[in-house]
mmCIF entry with sequence, helices, sheets and N, C-alpha, C, O atoms, coordinates in Angstrom:
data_MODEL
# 
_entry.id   MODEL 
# 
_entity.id                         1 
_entity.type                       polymer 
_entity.pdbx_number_of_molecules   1 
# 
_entity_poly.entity_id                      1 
_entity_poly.type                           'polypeptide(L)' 
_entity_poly.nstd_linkage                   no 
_entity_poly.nstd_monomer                   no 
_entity_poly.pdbx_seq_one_letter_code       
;(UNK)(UNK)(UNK)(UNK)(UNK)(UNK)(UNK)(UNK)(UNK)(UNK)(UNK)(UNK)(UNK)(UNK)(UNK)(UNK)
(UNK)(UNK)(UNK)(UNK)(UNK)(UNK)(UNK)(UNK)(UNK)(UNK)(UNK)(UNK)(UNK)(UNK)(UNK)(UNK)
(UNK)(UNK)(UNK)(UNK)(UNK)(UNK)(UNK)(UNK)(UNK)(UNK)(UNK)(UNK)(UNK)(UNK)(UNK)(UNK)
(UNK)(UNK)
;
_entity_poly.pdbx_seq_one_letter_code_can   XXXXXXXXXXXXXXXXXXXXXXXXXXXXXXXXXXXXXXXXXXXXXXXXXX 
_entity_poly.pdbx_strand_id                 A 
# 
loop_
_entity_poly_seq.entity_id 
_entity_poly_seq.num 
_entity_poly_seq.mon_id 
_entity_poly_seq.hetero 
1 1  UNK n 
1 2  UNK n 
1 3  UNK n 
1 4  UNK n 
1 5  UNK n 
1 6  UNK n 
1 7  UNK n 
1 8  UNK n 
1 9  UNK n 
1 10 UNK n 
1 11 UNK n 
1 12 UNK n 
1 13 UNK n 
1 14 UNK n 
1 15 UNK n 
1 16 UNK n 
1 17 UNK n 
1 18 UNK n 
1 19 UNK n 
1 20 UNK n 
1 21 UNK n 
1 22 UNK n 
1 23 UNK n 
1 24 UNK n 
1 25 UNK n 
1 26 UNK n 
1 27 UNK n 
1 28 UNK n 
1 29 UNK n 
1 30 UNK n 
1 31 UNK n 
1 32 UNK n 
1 33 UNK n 
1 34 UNK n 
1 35 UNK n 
1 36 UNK n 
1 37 UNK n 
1 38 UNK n 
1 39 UNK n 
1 40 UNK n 
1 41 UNK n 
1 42 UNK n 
1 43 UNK n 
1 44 UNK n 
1 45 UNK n 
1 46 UNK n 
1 47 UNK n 
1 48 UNK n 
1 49 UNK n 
1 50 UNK n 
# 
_struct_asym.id          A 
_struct_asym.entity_id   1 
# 
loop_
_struct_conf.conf_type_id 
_struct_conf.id 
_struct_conf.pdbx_PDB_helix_id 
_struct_conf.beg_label_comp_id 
_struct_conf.beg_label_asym_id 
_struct_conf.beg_label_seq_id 
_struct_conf.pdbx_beg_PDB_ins_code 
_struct_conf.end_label_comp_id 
_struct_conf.end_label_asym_id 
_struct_conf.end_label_seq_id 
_struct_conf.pdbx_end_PDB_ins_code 
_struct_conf.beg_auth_comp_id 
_struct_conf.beg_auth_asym_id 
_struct_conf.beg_auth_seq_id 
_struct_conf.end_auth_comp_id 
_struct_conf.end_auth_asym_id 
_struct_conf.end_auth_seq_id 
_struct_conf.pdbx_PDB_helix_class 
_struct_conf.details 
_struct_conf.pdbx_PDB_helix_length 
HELX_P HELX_P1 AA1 UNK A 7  ? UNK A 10 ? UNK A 7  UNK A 10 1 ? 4  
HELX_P HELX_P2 AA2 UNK A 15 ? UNK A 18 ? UNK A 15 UNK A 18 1 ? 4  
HELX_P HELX_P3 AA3 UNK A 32 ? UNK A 45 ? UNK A 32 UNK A 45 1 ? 14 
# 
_struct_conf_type.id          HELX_P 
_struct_conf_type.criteria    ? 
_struct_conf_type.reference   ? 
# 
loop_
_atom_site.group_PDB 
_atom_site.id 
_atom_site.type_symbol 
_atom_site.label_atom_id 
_atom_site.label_alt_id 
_atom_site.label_comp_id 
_atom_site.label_asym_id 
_atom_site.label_entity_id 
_atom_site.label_seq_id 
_atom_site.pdbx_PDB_ins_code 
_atom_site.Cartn_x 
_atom_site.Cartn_y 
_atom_site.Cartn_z 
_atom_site.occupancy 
_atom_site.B_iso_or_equiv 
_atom_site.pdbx_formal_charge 
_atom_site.auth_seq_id 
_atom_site.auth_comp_id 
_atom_site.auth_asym_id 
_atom_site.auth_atom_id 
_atom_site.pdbx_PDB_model_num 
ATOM 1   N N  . UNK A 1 1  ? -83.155 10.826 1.063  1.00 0.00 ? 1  UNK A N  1 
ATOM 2   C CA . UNK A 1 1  ? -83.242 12.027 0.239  1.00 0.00 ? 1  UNK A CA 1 
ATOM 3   C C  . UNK A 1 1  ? -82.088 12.017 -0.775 1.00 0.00 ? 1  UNK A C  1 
ATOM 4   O O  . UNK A 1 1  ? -80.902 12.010 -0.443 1.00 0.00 ? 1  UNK A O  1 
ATOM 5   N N  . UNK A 1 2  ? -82.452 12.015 -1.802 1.00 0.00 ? 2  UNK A N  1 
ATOM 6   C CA . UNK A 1 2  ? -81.230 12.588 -3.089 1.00 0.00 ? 2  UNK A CA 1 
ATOM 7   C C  . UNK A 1 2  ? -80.319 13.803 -3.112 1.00 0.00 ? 2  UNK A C  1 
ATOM 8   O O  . UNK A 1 2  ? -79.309 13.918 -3.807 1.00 0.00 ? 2  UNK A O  1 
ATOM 9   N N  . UNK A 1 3  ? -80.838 14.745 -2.211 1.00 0.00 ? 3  UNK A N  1 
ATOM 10  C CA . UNK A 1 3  ? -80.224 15.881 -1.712 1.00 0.00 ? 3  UNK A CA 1 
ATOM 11  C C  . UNK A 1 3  ? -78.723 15.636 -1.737 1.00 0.00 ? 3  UNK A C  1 
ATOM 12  O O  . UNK A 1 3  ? -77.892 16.211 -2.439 1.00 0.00 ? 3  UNK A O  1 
ATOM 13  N N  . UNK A 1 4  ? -78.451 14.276 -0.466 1.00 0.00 ? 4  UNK A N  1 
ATOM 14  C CA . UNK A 1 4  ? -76.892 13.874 -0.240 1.00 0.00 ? 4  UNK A CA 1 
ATOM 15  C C  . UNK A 1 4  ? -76.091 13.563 -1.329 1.00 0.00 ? 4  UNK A C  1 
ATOM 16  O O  . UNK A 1 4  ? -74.869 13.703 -1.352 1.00 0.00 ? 4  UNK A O  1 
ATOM 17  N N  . UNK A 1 5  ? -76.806 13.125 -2.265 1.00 0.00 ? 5  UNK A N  1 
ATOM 18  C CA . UNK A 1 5  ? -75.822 12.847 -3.614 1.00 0.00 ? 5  UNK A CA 1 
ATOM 19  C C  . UNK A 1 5  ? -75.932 13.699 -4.785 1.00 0.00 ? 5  UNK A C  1 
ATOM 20  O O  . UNK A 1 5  ? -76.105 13.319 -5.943 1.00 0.00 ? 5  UNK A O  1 
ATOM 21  N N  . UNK A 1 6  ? -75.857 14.448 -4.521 1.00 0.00 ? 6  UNK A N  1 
ATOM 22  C CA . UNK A 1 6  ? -75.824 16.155 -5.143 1.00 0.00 ? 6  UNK A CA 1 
ATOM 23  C C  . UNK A 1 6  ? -74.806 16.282 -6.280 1.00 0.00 ? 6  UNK A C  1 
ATOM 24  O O  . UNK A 1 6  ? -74.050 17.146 -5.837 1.00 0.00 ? 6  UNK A O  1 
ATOM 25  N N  . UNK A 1 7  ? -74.507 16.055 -7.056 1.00 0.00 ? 7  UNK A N  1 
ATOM 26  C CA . UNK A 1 7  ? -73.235 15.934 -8.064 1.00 0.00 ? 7  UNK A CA 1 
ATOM 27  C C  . UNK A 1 7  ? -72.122 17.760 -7.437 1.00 0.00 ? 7  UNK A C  1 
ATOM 28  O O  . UNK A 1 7  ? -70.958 17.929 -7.074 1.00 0.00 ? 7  UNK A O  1 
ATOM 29  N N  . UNK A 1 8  ? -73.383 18.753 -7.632 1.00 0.00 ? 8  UNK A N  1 
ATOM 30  C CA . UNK A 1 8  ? -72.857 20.130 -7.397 1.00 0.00 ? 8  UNK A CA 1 
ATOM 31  C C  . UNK A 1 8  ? -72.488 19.908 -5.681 1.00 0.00 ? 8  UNK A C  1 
ATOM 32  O O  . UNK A 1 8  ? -71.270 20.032 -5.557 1.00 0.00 ? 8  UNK A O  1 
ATOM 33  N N  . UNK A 1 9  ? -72.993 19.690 -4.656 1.00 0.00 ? 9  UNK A N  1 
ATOM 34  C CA . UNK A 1 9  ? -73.025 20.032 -3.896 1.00 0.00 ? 9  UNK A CA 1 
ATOM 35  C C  . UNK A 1 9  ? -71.258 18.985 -3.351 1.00 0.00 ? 9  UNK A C  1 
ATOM 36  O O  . UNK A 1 9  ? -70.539 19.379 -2.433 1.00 0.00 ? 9  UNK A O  1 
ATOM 37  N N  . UNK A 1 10 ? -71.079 18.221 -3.854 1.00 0.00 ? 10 UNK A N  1 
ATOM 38  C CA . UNK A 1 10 ? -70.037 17.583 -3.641 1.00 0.00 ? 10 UNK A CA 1 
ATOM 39  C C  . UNK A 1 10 ? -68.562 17.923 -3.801 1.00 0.00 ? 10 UNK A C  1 
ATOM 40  O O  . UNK A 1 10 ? -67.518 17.491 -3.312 1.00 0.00 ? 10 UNK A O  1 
ATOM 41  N N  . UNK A 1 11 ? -68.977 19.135 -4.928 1.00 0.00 ? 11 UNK A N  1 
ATOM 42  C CA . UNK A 1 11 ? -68.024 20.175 -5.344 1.00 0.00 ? 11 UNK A CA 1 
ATOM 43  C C  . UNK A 1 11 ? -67.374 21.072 -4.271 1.00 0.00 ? 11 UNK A C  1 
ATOM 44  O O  . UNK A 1 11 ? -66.262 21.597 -4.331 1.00 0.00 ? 11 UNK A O  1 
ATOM 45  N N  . UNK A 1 12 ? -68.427 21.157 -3.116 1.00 0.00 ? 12 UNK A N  1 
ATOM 46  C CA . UNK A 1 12 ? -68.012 22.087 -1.847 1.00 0.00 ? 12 UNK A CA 1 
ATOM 47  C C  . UNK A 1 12 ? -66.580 21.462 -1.095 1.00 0.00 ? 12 UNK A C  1 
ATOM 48  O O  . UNK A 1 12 ? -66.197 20.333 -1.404 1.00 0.00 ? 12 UNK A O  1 
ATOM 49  N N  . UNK A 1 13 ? -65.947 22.156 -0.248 1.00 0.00 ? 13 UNK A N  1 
ATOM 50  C CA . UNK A 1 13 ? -65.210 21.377 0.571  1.00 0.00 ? 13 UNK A CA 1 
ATOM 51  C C  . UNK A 1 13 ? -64.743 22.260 1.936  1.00 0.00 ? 13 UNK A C  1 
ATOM 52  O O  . UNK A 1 13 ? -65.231 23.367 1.709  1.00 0.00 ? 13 UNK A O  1 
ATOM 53  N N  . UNK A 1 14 ? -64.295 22.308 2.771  1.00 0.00 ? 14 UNK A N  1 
ATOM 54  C CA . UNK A 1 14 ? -64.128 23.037 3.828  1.00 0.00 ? 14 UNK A CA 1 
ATOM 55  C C  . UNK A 1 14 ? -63.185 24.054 3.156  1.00 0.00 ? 14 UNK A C  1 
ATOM 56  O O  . UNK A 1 14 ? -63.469 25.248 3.064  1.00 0.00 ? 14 UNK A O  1 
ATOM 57  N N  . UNK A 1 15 ? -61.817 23.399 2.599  1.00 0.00 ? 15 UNK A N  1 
ATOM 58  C CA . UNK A 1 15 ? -60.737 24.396 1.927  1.00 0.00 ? 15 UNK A CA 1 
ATOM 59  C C  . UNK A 1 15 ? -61.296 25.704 0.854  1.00 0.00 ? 15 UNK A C  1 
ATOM 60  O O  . UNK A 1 15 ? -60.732 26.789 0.712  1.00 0.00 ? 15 UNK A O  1 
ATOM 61  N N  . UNK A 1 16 ? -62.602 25.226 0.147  1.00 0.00 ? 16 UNK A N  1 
ATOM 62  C CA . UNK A 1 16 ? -63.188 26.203 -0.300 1.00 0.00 ? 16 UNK A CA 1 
ATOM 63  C C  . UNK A 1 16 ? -64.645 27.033 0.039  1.00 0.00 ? 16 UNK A C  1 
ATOM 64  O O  . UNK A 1 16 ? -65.291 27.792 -0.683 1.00 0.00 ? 16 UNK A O  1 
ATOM 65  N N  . UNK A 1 17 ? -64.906 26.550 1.512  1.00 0.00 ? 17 UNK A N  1 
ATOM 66  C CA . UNK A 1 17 ? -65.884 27.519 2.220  1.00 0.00 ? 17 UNK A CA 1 
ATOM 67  C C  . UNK A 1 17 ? -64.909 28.212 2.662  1.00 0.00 ? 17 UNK A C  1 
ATOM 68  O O  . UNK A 1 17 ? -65.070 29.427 2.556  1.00 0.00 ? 17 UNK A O  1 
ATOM 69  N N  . UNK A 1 18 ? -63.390 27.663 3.392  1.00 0.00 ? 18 UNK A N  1 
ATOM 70  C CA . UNK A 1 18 ? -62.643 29.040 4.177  1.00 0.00 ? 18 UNK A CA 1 
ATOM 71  C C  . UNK A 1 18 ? -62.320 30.275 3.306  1.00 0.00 ? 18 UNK A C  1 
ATOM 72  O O  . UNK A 1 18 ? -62.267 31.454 3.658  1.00 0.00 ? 18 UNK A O  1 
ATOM 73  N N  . UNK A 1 19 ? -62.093 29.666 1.943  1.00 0.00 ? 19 UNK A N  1 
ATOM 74  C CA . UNK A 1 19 ? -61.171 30.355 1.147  1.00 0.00 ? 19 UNK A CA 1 
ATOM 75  C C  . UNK A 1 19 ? -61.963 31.987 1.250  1.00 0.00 ? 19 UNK A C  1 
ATOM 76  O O  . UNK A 1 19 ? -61.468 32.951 0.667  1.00 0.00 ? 19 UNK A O  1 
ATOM 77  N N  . UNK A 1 20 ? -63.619 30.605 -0.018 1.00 0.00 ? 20 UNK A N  1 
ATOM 78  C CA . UNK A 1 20 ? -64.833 32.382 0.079  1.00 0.00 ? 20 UNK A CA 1 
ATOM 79  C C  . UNK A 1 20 ? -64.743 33.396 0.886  1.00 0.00 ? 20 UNK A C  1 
ATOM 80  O O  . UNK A 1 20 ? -64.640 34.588 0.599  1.00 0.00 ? 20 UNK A O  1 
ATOM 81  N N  . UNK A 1 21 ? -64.812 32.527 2.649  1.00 0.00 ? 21 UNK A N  1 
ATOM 82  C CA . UNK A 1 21 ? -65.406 33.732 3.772  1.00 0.00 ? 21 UNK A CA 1 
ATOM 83  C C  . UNK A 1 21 ? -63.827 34.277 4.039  1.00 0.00 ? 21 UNK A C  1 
ATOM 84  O O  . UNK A 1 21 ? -63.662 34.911 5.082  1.00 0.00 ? 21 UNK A O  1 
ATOM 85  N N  . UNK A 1 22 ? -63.024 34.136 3.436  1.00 0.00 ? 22 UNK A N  1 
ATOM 86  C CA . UNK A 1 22 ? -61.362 34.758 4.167  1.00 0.00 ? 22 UNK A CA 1 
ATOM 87  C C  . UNK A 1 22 ? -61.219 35.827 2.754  1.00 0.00 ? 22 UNK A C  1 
ATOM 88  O O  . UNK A 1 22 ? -60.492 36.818 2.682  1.00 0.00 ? 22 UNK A O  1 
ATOM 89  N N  . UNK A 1 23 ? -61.977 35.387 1.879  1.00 0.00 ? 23 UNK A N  1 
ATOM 90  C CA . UNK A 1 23 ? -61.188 36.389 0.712  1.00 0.00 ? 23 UNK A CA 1 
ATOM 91  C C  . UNK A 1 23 ? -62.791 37.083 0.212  1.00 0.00 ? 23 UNK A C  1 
ATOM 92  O O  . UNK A 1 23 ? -63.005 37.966 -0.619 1.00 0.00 ? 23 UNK A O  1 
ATOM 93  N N  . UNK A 1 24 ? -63.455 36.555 0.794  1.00 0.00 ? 24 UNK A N  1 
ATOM 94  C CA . UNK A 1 24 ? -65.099 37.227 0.469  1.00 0.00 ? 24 UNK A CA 1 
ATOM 95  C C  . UNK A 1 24 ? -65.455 37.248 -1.191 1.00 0.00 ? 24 UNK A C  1 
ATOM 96  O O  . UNK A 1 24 ? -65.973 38.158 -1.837 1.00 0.00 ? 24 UNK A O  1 
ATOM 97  N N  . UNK A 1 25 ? -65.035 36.049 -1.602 1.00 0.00 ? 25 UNK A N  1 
ATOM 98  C CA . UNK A 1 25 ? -64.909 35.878 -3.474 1.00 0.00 ? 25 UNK A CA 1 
ATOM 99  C C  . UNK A 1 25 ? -65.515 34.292 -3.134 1.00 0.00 ? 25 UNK A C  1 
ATOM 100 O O  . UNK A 1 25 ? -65.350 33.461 -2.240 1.00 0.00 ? 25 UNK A O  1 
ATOM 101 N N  . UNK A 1 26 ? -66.425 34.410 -4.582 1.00 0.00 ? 26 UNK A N  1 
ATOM 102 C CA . UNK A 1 26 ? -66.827 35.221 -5.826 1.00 0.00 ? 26 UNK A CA 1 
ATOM 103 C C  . UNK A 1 26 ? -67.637 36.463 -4.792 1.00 0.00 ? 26 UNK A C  1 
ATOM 104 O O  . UNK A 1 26 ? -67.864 36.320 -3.591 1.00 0.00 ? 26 UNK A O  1 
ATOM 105 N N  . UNK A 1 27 ? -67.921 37.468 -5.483 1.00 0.00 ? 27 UNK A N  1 
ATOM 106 C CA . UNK A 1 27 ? -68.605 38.351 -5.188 1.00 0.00 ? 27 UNK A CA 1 
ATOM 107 C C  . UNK A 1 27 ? -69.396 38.256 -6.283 1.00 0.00 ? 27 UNK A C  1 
ATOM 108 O O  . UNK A 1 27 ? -69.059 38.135 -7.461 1.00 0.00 ? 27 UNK A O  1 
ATOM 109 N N  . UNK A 1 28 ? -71.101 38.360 -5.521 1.00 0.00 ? 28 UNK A N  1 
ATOM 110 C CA . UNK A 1 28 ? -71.967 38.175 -6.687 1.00 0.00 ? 28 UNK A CA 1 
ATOM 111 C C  . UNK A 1 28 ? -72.677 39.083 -6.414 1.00 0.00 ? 28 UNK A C  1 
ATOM 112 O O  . UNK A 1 28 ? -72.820 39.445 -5.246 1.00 0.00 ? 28 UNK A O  1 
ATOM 113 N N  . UNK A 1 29 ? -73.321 39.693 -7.485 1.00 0.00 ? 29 UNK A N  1 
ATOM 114 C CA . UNK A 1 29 ? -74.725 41.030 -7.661 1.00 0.00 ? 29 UNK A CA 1 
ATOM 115 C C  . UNK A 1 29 ? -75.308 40.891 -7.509 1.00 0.00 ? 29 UNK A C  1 
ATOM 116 O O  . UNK A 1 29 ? -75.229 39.664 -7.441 1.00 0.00 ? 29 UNK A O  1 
ATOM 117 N N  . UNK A 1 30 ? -76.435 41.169 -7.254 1.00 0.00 ? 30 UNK A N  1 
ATOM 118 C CA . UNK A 1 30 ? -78.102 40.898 -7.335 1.00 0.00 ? 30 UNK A CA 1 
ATOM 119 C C  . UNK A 1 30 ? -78.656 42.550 -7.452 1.00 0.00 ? 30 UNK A C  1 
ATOM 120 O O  . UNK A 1 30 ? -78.671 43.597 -6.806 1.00 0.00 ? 30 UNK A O  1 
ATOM 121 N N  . UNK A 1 31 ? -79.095 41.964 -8.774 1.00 0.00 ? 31 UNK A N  1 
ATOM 122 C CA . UNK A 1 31 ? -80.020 43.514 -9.235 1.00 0.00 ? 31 UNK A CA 1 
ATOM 123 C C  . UNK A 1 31 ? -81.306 44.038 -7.797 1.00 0.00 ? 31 UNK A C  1 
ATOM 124 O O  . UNK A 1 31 ? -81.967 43.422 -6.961 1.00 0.00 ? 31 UNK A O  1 
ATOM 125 N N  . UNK A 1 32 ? -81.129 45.378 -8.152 1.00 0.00 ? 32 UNK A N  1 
ATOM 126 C CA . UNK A 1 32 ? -82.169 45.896 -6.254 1.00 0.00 ? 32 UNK A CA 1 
ATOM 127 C C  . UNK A 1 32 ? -83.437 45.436 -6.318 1.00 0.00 ? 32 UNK A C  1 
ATOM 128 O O  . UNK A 1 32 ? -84.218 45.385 -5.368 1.00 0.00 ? 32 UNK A O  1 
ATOM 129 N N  . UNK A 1 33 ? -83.728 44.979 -7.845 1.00 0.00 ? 33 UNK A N  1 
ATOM 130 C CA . UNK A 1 33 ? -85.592 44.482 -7.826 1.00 0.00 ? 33 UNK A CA 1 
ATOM 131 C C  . UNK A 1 33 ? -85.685 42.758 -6.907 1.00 0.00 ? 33 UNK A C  1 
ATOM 132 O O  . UNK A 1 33 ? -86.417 42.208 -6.084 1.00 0.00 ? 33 UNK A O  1 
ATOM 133 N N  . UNK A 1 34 ? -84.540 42.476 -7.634 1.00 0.00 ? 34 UNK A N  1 
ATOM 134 C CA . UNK A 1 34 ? -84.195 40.695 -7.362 1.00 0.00 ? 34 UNK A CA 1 
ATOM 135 C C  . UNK A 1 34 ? -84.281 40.933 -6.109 1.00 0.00 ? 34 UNK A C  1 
ATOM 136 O O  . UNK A 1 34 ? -85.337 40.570 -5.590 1.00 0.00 ? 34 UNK A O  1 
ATOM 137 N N  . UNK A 1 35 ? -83.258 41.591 -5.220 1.00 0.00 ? 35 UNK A N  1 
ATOM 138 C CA . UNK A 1 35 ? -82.694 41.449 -3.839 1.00 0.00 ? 35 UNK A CA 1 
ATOM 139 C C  . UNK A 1 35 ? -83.922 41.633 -3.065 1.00 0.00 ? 35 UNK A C  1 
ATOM 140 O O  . UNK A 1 35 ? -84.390 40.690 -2.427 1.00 0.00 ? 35 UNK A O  1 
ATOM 141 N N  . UNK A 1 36 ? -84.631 43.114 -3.087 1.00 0.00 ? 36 UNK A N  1 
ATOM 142 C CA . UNK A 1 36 ? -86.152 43.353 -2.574 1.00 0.00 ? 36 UNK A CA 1 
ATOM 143 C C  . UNK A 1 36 ? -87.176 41.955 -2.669 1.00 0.00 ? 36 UNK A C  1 
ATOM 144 O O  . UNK A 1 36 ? -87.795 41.432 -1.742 1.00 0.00 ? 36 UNK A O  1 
ATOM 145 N N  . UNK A 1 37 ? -87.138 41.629 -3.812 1.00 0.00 ? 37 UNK A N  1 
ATOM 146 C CA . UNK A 1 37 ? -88.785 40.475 -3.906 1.00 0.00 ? 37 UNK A CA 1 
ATOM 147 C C  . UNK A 1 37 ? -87.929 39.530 -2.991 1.00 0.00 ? 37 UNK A C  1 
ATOM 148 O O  . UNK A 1 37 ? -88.391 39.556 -1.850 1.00 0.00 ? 37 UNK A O  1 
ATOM 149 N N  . UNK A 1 38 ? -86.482 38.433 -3.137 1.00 0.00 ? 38 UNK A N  1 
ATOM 150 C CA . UNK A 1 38 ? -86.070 38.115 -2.073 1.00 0.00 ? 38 UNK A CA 1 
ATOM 151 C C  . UNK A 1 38 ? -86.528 38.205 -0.268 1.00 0.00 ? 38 UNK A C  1 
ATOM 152 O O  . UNK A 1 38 ? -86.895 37.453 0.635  1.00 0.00 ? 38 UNK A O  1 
ATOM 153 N N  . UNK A 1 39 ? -86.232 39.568 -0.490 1.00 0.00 ? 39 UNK A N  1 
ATOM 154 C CA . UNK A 1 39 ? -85.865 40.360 1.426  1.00 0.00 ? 39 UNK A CA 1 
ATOM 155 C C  . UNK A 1 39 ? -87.518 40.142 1.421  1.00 0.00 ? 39 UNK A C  1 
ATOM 156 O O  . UNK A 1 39 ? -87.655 39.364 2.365  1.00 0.00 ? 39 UNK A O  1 
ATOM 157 N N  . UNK A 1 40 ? -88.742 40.374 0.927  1.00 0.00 ? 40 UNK A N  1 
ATOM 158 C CA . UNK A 1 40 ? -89.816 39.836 1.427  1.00 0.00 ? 40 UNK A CA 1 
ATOM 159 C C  . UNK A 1 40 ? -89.773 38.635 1.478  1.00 0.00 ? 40 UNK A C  1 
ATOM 160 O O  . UNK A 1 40 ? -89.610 38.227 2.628  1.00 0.00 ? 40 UNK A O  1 
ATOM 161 N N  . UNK A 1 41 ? -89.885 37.505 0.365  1.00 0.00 ? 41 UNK A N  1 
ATOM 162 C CA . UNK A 1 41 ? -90.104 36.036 1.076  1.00 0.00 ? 41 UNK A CA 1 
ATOM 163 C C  . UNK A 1 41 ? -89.408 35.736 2.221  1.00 0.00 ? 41 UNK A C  1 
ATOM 164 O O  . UNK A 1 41 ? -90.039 35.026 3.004  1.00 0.00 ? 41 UNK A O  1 
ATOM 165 N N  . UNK A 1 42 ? -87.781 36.210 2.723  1.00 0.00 ? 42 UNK A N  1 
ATOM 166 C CA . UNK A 1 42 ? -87.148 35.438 3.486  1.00 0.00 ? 42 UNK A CA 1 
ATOM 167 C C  . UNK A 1 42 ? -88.226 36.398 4.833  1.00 0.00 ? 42 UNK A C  1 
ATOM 168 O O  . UNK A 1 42 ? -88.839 35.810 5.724  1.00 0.00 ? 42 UNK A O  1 
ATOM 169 N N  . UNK A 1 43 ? -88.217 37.547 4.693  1.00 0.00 ? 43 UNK A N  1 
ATOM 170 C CA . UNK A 1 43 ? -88.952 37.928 5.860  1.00 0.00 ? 43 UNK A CA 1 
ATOM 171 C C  . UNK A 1 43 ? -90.584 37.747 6.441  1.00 0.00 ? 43 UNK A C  1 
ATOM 172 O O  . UNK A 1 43 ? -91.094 38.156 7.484  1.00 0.00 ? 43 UNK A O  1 
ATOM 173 N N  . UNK A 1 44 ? -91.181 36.927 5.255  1.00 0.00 ? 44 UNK A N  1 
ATOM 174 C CA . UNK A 1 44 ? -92.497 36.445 5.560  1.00 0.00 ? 44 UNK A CA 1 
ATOM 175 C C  . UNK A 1 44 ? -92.139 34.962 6.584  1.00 0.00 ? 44 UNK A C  1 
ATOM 176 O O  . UNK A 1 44 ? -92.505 34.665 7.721  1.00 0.00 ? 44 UNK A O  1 
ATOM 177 N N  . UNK A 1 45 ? -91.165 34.168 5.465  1.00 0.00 ? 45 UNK A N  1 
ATOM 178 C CA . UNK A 1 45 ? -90.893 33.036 6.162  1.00 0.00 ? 45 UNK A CA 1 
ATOM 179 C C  . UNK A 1 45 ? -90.046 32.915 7.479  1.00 0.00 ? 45 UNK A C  1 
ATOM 180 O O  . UNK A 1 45 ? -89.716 31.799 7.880  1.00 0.00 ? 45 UNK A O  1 
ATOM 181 N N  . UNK A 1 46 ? -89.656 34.174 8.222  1.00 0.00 ? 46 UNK A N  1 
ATOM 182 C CA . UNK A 1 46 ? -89.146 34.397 9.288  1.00 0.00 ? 46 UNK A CA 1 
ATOM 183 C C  . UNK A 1 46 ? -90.068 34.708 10.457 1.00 0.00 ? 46 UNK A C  1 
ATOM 184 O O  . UNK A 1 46 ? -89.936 34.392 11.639 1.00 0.00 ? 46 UNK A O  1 
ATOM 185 N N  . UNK A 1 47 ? -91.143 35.480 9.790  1.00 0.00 ? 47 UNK A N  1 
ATOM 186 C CA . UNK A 1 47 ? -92.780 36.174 10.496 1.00 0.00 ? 47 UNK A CA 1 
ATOM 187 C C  . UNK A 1 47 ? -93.337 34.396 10.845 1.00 0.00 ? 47 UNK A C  1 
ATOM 188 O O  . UNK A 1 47 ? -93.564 33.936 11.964 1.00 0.00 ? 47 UNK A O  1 
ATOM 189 N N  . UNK A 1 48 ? -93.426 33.799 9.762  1.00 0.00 ? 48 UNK A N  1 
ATOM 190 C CA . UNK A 1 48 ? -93.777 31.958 9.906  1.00 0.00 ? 48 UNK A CA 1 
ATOM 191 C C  . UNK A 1 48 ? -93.667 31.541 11.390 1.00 0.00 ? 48 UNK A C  1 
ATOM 192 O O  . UNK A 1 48 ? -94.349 31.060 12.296 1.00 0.00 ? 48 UNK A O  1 
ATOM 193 N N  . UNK A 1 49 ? -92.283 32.046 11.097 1.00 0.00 ? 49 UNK A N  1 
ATOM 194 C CA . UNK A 1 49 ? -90.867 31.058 12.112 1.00 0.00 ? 49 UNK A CA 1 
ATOM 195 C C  . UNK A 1 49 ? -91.620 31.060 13.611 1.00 0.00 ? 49 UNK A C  1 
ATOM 196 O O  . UNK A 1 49 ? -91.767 30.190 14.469 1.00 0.00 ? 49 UNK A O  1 
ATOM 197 N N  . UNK A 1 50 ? -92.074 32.639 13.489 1.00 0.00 ? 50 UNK A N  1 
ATOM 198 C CA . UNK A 1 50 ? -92.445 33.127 15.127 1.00 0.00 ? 50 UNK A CA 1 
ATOM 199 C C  . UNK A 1 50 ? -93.265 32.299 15.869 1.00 0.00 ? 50 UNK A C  1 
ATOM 200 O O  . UNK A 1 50 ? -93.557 32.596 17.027 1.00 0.00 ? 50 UNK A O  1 
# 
């Protein structure tokens, strides 16, 4: 899979997953229409899961 050689995803590193979840930044928005059509797909594909 090409997935592993991700140019972006290589950008990650442990020092900056701790940083996010210790300082909870970036903080990002999501307009309430976005977030809603979201909260259905993830919850159809969770109904799937069952």
């Amino acid at each position: 899979c090409a997935c592993s050689e991700c140019p972006y995803m290589k950008m990650n590193t442990l020092e900056k997953l701790y940083n996010c979840m210790l300082y909870e930044q970036p903080e990002i928005l999501v307009p309430e229409a976005v977030r809603l059509k979201a909260y259905e797909s993830v919850a159809r594909m969770l109904e799937l899961s069952k």
